[in-house]
N, C-alpha and C positions, 0 to 999 in steps of 0.2 A: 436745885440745879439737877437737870436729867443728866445719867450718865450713859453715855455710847458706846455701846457694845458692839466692838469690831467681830461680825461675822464671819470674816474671810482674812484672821491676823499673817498669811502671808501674804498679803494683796498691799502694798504702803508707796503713798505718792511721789513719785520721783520728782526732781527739781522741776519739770518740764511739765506735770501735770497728766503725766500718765504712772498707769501701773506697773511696777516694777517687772509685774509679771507677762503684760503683753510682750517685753522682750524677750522674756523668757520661753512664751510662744512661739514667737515669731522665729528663732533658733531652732525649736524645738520640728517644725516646720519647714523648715528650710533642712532639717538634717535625715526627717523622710525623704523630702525627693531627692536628697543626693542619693539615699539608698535606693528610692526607686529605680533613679536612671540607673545605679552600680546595677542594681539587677537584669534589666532588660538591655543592658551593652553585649553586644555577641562577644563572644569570648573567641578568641584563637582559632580554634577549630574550626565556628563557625564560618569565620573570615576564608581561612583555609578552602572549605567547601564552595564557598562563593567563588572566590578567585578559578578554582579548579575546572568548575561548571563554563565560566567565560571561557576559560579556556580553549572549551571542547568545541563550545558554539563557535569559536571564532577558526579554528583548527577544521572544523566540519565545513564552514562554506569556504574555507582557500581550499579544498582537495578537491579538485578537477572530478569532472563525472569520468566514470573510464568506462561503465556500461556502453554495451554495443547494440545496435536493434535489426535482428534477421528477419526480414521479411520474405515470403517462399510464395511462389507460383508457378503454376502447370500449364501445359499448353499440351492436350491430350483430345485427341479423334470425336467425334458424336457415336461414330459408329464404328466397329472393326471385324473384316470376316477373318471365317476360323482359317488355319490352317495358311494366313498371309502376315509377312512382317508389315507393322504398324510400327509410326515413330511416335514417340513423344520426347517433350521435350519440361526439365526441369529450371526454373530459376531463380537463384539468391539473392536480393540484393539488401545490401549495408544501410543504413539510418544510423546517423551518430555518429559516434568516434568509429573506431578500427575495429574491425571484428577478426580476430586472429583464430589459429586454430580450427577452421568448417569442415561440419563431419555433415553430412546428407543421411538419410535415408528416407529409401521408396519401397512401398508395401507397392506390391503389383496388384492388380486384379484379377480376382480368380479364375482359376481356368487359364493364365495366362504365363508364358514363359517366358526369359531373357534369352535373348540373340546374342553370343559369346561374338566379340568383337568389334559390338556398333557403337562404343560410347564414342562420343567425341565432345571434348570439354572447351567452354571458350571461356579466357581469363577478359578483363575489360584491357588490359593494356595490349591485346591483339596476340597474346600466348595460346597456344593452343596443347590438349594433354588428350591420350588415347587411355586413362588410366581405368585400366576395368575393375570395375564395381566388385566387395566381396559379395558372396551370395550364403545368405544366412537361410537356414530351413527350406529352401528352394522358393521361399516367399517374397525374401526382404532384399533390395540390393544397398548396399552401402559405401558410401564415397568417402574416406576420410584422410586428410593429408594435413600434417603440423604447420606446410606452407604457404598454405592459401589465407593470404588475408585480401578485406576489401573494406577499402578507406569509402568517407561518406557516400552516397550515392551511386557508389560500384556496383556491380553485378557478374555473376558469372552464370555460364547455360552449361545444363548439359544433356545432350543429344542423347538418346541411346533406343533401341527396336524392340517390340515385344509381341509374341507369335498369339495369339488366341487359341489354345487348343481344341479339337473337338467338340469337349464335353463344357466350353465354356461359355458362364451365365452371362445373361443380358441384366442391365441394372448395378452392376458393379463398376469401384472408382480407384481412380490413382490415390495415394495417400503420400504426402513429403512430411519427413520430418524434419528440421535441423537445428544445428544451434552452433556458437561459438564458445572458447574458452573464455571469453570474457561477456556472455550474454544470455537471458533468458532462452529456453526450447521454444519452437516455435511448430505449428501445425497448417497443411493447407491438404484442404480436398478436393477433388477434380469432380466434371461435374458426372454422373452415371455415363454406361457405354454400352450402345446398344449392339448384341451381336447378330448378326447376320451367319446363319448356320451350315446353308449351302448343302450339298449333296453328299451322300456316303455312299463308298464304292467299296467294295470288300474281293471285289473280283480279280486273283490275284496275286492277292496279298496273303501273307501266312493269318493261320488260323488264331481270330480270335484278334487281328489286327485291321482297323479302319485306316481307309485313303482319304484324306480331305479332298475334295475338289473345290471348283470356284463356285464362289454364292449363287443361286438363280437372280 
């Protein structure tokens, strides 16, 4: 009679015809993934971060735009002679919400001077303001008042006179700047200006000073 040499003596038939030990697997198995899942479950924090993040996304599109959009244009001569007032004219107008707080500035062109008392301002709702412009470095002129606002589509002009002097060049432009307290700056250039130079008379005059007369 051959004897049978059990191999594998922890291996023995259970009533069912398997091996005691595939149960023992099968546990053994089943008690990895539970560790696996325990592992990769976000923890607290992580939930925390999540939630936090929604949040913002959702907090971020209910907040209204409140940006405003200044758009600037000029209405400025082709040509201007020396020593005559010339008008030009500035304009604001609003895109978007309300644009509160408008400060202007205008870079003159050279050779060119401001006329003390021509501004004339138009609001859109038919207000009208004489408010004169500071004058920075005898260059720049500037409009700024905490009260002026202009809801969508408004605009405001403003009127004001500027002399050519003598000595000044042909080729040169208006320049507007502005912006709002609640809006990007914004930039417009007007197109060149051609001068017309006209005649010099010194007869007369004290020494060492020119007469403008009218242009030929």
């Amino acid at each position: 009679m051959t004897e049978v040499i059990d191999k594998y003596p922890s291996q023995h038939m259970s009533g069912k015809g398997r091996y005691d030990c595939d149960f023992r697997s099968q546990k053994k198995y089943k008690n990895i993934g539970k560790a696996v899942a325990a592992r990769v479950k976000p923890g607290p924090s992580a939930i925390t971060g999540l939630k936090a993040i929604s949040l913002f996304l959702v907090l971020l599109l209910a907040i209204p735009n409140v940006m405003a959009s200044l758009r600037l244009n000029a209405l400025t001569p082709s040509e201007a002679d020396i020593c005559e007032n010339t008008t030009f004219q500035v304009y604001a107008n609003s895109s978007g919400n309300m644009a509160n707080n408008i400060s202007l500035n205008v870079t003159m062109p050279g050779g060119f001077a401001y006329n003390p008392g021509s501004t004339h301002i138009a609001f859109p709702v038919g207000n009208h303001s004489l408010q004169e412009p500071a004058i920075v470095f005898g260059h720049y002129l500037n409009w700024t008042n905490s009260s002026w606002a202009l809801g969508n589509g408004q605009s405001l002009k403003i009127q004001f006179n500027l002399t050519a002097g003598c000595g000044a060049p042909s080729g040169k432009r208006l320049v507007v700047n502005g912006r709002s307290s609640n809006g990007p700056a914004t930039t417009f250039n007007s197109f060149s200006i051609l001068i017309n130079s006209g005649v010099l008379n010194t007869s007369g005059a004290a020494a060492g000073q020119d007469i403008c007369l009218h242009h030929i």
